[in-house]
C-alpha positions as CSV (number, residue, x, y, z in Angstrom):
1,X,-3.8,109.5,37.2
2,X,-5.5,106.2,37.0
3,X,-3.8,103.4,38.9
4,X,-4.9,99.7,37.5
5,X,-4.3,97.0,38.8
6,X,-1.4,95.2,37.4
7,X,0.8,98.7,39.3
8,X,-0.9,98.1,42.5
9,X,0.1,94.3,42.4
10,X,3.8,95.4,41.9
11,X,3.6,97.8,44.4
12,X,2.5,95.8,47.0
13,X,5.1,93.1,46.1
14,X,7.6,95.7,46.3
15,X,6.6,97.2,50.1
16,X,6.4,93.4,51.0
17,X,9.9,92.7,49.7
18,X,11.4,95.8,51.5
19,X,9.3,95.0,55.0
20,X,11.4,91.7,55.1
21,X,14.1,93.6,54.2
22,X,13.7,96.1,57.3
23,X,12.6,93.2,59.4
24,X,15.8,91.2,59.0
25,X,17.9,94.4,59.5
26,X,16.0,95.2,62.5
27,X,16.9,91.4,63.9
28,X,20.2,91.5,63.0
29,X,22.6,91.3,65.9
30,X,25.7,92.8,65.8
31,X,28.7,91.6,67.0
32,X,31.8,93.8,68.0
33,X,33.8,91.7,67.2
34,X,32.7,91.6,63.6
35,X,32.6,93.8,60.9
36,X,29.7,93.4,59.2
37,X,26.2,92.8,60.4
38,X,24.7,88.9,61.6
39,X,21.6,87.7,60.3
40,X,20.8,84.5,61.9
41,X,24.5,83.9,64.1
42,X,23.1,80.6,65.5
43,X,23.0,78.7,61.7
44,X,27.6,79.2,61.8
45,X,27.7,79.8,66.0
46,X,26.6,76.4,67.1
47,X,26.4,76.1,71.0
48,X,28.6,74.2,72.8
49,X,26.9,70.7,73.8
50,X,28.6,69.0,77.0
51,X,28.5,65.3,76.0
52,X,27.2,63.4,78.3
53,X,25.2,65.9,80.2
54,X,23.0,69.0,80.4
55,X,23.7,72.8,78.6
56,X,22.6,75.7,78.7
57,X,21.0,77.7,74.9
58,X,19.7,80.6,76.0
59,X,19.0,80.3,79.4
60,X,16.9,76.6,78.5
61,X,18.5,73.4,79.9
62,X,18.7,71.3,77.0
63,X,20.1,67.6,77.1
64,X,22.4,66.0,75.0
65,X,22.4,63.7,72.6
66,X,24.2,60.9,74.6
67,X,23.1,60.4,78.1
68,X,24.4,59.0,81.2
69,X,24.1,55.1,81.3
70,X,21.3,54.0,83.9
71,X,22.8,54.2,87.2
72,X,23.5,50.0,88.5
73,X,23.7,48.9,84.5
74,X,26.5,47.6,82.4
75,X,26.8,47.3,79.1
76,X,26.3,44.4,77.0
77,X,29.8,42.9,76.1
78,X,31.4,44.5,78.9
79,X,32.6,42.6,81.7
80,X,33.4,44.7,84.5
81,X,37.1,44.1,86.7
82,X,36.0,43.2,89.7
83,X,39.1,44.0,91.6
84,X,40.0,47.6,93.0
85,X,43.7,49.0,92.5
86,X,44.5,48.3,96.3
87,X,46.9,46.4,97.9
88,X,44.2,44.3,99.1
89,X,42.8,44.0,95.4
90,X,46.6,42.9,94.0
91,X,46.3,40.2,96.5
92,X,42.9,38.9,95.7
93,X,43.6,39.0,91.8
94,X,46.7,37.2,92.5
95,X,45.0,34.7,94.7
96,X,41.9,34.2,92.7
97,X,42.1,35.3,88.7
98,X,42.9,33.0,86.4
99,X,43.7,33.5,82.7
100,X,40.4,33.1,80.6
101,X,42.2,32.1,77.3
102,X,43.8,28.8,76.6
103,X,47.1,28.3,76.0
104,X,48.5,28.1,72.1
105,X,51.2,29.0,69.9
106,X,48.8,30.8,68.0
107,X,48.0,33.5,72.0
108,X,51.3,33.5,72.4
109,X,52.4,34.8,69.0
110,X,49.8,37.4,69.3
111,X,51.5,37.9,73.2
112,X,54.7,38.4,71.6
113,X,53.4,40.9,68.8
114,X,51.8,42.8,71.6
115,X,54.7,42.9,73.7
116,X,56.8,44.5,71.5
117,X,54.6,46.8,70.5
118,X,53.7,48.2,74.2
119,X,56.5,46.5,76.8
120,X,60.2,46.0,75.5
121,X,61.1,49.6,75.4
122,X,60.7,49.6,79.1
123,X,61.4,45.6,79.8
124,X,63.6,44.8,76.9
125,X,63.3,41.8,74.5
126,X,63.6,39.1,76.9
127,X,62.2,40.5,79.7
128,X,65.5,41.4,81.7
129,X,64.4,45.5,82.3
130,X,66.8,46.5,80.0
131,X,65.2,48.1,77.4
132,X,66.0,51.4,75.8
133,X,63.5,53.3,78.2
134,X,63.9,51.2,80.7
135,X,67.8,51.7,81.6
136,X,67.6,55.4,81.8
137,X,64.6,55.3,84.7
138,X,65.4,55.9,87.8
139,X,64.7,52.0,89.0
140,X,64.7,49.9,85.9
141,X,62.0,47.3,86.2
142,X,62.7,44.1,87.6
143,X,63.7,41.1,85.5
144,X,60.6,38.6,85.0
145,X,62.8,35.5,85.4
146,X,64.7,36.5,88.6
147,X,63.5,37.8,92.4
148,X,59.8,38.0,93.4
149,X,58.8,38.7,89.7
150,X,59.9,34.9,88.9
151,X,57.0,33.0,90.6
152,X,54.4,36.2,90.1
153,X,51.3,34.6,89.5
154,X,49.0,35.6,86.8
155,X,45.9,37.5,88.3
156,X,48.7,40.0,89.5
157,X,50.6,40.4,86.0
158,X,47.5,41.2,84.7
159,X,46.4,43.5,87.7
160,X,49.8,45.2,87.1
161,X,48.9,45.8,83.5
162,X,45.3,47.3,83.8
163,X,46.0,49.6,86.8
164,X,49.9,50.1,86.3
165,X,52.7,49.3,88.7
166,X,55.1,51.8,90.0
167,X,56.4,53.6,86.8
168,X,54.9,51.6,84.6
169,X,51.1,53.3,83.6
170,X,47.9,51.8,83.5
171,X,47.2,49.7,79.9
172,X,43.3,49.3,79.9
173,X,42.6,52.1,77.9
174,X,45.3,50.6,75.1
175,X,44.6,47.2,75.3
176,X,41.3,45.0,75.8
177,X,40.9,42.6,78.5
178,X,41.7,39.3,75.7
179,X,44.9,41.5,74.9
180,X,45.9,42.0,78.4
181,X,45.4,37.9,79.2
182,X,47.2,36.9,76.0
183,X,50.2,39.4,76.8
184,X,50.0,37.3,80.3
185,X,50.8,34.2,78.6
186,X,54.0,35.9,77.1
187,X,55.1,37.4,80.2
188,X,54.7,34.1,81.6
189,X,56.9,32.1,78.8
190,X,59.6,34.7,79.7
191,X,59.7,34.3,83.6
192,X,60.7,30.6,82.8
193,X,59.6,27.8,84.6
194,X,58.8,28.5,88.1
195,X,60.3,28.3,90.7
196,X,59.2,25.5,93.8
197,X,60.7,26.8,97.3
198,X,63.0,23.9,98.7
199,X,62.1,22.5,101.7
200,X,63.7,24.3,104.8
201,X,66.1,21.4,106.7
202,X,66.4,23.4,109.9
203,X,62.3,22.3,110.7
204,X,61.7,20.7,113.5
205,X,61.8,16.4,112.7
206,X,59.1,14.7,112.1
207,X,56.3,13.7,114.1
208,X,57.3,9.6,113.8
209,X,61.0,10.7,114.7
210,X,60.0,12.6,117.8
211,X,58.2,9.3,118.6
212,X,60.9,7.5,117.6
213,X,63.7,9.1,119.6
214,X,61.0,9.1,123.0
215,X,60.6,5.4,123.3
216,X,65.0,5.1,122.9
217,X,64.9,7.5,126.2
């Protein structure tokens, strides 16, 4: 039996074909969890990737595809708050921040829109601590226009809302640092004008009456 060529082409094509064939059964990699057999799990099994940091794909470190910011760097458009959540740091901001954005009726319609959004559950409409939250907490919060909380200057206000005060939790990851001024200014219309300590009458006189009363001796 003569063989030409035309049969030997489709013969070859055919053993060529079924090598692949054996060669991807061969690779497979069975899973016992599945029924079947895997060809090629990793194309539907995607690693896990740690964001921000280094994994592990069969046994190579690999990196992924957001990185660590350069240690000592900030990022542009970020200001960074420069005081700590300490007692110390509640005193500095109160001592030294000051409210970036001017006043307007404009910031403190915004103020208002944010504080009922994010505040009068807790501290009620008018800032009394008698909102729905608020009166069923174990303290309620103290009322803005009375006690301490009356004359509370604003680099503590907005210390309190970035870090959180007693019950209340932390606000910087809900509101930006222009939200957290301009909600400042509303807190501020509802404490009410403040308060200036008066002058204590049980002080020793003056320095001219001292003299005054020494030369009558």
């Amino acid at each position: 039996m003569k063989l030409n060529y035309n049969t030997i082409k489709t013969a070859s094509i055919i053993g060529l074909v079924l090598l692949i064939i054996c060669g991807f059964m061969l690779n497979g990699k069975k899973d016992e969890n599945s029924p079947g057999v895997e060809f090629m799990p990793d194309m539907y099994r995607s690693p896990s990737i740690e964001v921000y940091g280094t994994s592990s794909l069969n046994g190579d470190e690999i990196y992924s595809s957001q990185f660590l910011p350069v240690k000592g760097t900030i990022a542009r458009g970020h200001m960074p708050y420069a005081y700590p959540n300490t007692d110390a740091g509640y005193a500095d901001a109160g001592l030294y921040l000051k409210n970036p954005i001017a006043l307007s009726d404009k910031v403190l319609k915004e103020g208002e829109k944010l504080f009922t959004q994010n505040c009068v559950h807790c501290h009620g409409a008018t800032g009394a601590g008698d909102g729905k939250v608020g009166v069923k907490l174990p303290g309620p919060p103290p009322a803005y226009n009375s006690g301490a909380t009356k004359n509370l200057p604003e680099g503590k206000i907005f210390h309190s809302i970035t870090y959180g005060k007693g019950l209340m939790g932390n606000h910087a990851s809900i509101l930006s640092t222009e939200e957290r001024w301009k909600l400042v200014h509303y807190v501020q219309k509802l404490q009410g004008p403040a308060v200036v300590a008066a002058a204590d009458s049980t002080k020793a006189p003056a320095v001219a009456e001292v003299k005054k009363e020494e030369k009558t001796k």
